[in-house]
N, C-alpha and C positions, 0 to 999 in steps of 0.2 A: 073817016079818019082811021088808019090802020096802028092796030095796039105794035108795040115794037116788042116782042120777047125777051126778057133778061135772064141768062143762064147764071146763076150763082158761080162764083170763082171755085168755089171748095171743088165744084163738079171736073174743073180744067186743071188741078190739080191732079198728076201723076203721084202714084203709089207704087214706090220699090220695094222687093220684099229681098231681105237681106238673110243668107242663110237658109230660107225658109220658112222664118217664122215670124218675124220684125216687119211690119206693116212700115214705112218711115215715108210721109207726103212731106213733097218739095215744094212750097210756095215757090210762083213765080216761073218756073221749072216749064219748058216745050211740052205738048202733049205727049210726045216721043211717038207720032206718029212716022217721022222719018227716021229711015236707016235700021238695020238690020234691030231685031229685037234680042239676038242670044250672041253678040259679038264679046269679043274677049280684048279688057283693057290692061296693058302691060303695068304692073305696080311694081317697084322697086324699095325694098324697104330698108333703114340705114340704122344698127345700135349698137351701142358698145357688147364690146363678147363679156366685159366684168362690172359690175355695178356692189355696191355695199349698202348694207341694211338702213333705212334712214336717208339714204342719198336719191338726188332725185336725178333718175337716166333717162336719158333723151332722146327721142326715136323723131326719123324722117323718113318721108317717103313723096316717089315723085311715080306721078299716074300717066300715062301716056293711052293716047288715042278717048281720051273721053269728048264726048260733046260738048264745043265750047269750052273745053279745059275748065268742064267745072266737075265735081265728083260729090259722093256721098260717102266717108268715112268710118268706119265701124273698127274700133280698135279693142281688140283681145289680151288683157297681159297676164294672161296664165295666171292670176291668183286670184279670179275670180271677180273681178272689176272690170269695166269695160268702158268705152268713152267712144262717143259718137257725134256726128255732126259735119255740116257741109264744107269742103275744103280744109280739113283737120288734116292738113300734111304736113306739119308737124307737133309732137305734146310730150309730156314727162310724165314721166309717174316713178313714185317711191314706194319701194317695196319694203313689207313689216319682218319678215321673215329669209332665214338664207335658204338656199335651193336655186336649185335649175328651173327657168323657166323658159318657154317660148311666147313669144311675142307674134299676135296674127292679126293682121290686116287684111280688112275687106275692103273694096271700093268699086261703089255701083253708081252710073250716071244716068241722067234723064231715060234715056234709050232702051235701059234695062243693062246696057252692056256692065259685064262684072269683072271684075281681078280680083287674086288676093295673093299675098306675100307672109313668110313671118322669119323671124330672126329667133336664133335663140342664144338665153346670157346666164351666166353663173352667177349669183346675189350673196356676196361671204358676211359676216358680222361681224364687225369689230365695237366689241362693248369697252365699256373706260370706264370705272370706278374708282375713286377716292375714298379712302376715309381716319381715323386717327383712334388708335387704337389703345385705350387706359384697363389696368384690373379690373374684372369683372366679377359681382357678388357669385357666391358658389351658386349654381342650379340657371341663372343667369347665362341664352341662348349669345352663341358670337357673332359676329358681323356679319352676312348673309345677305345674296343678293341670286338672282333666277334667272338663267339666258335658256333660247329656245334654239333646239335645233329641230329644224324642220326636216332634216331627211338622216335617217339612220346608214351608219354602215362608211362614215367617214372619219374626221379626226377634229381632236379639238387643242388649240394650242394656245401657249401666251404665255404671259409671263406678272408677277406680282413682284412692285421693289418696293423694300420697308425701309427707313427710315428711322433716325433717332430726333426728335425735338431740341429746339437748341436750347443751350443753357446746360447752366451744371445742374442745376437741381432736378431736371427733368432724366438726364443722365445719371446720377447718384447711383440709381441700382438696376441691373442688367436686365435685358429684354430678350425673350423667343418668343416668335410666333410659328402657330401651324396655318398651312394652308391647304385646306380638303376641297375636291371637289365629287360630288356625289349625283350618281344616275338620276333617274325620273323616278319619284317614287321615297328619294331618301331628301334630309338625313333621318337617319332609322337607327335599327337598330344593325340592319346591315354593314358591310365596310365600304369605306366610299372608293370611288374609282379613281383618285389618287391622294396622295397624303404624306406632306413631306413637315418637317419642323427643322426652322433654321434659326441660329442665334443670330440676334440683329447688334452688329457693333456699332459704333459710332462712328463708321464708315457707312454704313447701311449695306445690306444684303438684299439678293436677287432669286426669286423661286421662278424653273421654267418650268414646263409641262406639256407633253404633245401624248395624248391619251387617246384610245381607240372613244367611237359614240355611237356604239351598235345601233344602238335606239332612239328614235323622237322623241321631244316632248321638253318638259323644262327642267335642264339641270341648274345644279346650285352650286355656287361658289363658294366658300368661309373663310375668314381669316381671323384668329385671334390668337391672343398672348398665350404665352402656356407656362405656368406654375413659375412666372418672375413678376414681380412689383414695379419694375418699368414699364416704360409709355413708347409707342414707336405710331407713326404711321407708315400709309402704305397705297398705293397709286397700282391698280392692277389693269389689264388690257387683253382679254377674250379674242378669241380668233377662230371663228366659226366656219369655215369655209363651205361652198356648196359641193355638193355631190355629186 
């Protein structure tokens, strides 16, 4: 009686190596003994030119000439993430930070044949804060909150509206507030990089602000009352735009 030899599957498993460095086996996947080994697959890649911090943008891509219209995906999105996986022709991702980035796809099929495409998008920030603003004991820091710009050397704008509380009693006695915003680094003892003080009626008043951001890193926003015993709030909206 003749023994019948069994070859393990892991052995008939193909090994694509993507970029150079990424080993990635196909279960299931043709030997790839047919058809050319270094042929070139057309990739097409589909994203918005604008996305915002926190949102999640949507990328497509459609492969042409793979074997079997089946592919191997390798998705790049420039912040240092990456997402991988067989027939991943379409995915999202949300970006933490504003800046330019490019977006780069690979796709290698059974055969070894390869494509790659990439798109590139601008990532702005638009932060929102709220908050409600009473007298504060002397020594006692003000409302403060920290946005990132990721690339220096552009602008940062927006705008903060205050607000008077309803009622008389909350109204009684007049309200200013300042609004600073300060570089990487502050608040200090330095001056901040803008810094306006507006009286708030019972209309409510509007601080705008489009200031240079030579520099990376986290600035800080403030808003508080200044030397009145009224109460206001104040709804503000950051606008970070990419580089």
């Amino acid at each position: 009686m003749r023994t019948r030899r069994v070859v393990p599957v892991a052995l008939l498993v193909p090994t694509l190596v993507l970029a150079g460095c990424l080993d990635l086996p196909i279960p299931g996947w043709p030997s790839g003994d047919e058809g050319p080994l270094h042929a070139t697959l057309t990739v097409v890649l589909t994203g918005p030119p604008t996305a915002e911090v926190g949102e999640a943008a949507r990328f497509t891509a459609e492969v042409k000439g793979a074997r079997d219209n089946h592919a191997y995906f390798l998705w790049s999105f420039g912040d240092g993430t990456e997402e991988k996986a067989v027939d991943l022709s379409e995915t999202t991702h949300t970006f933490a930070e504003a800046g330019r980035y490019t977006v780069r796809l690979v796709a290698v099929d059974a055969e070894g044949a390869r494509g790659e495409a990439s798109t590139t998008l601008g990532v702005a920030l638009d932060a929102r804060y709220a908050g409600t603003l009473a007298p504060q004991p002397v020594g006692e820091p003000a409302w403060s909150t920290s946005f990132p710009v990721a690339v220096g050397g552009g602008h940062v704008a927006g705008e903060v509206n205050l607000t008077r509380p309803e009622g008389p009693v909350a109204n009684a006695l007049p309200a200013a507030a300042v609004v600073r915003i300060h570089a990487p680094g502050g608040p200090g003892p330095g001056a901040p990089a803008f810094e306006r003080r507006v009286e708030v009626p019972a209309n409510g008043a509007v601080v705008t602000f489009e200031i240079p951001a030579p520099s990376e890193g986290a600035w800080t926003l403030s808003v508080a009352l200044d030397g009145s015993g009224g109460m206001a709030a104040f709804a503000a909206v950051v606008h970070v735009p990419y580089a």
